[in-house]
Residue, then its C-alpha position, 0 to 999 in steps of 0.5 A: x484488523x489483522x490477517x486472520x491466522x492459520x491454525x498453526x498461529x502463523x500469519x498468512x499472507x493472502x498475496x501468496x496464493x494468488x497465481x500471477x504473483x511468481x514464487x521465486x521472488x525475493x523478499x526482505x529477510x528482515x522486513x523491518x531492517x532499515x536498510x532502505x528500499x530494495x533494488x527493484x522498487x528504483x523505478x517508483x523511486x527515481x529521484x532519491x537514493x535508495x540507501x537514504x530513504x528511512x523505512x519508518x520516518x518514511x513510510x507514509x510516503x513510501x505507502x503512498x507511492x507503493x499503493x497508487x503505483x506499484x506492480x505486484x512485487x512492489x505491493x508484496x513487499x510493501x505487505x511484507x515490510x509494514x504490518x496489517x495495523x501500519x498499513x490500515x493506520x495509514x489509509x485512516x490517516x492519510x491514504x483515504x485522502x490522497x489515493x485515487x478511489x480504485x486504489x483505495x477501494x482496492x488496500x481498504x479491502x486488502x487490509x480487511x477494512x469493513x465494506x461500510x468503511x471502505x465504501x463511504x471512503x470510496x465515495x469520499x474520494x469520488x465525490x472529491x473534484x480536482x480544480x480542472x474539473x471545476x474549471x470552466x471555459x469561456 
């Protein structure tokens, strides 16, 4: 399930058009170099140095921690620096489990995910209980 390409057989990015992104944001000339994560995604990613965390051996966490708490900037690169396929092979795997359900609606969709699918992901999740809510009180 790939972004649908432009005439010119050019991926589009959907992220482009939208009007609160701003257009003078750096991306990774290279997506796919493993050179780390960049300066501004610090923030998510506090507790590690930047410089050892491996693009591909990391990825699932890095989507995981993208996806549930990113701003713009970070969803565009984390867009720019995993394809379609990796993203959608991600949220079958794994994001479908551990992403709140808004979350997950929210990249199922982006990633072109059938409405089928995503829905009874969603309803998955939302029907999952975390362990404070099954806790009762004497």
């Amino acid at each position: 399930m790939d972004i649908p390409l432009s005439d010119d057989n050019t991926e589009r990015n959907p992220w482009d058009s939208h009007p609160r992104v701003k257009r003078e944001m750096v991306m990774n000339d290279n997506p796919h170099d493993n050179s780390g994560l960049p300066e501004f995604l610090r923030p998510l990613f506090w507790e590690y140095d930047l410089n050892k965390i491996d693009l591909c051996r990391h990825a699932d966490s890095i989507m995981h921690r993208i996806m549930e708490r990113g701003d713009w900037q970070a969803m565009r690169w984390l867009r720019n620096a995993y394809s379609n396929g990796r993203i959608v092979s991600f949220l079958e795997r794994r994001g479908k489990k551990v992403l709140p359900p808004r979350e997950l609606n929210f990249w199922a969709f982006v990633s072109g995910i059938p409405e089928e699918i995503r829905e009874a992901w969603v309803g998955e999740s939302l029907e999952k209980t975390s362990i404070w809510k099954r806790r009762h009180a004497f």
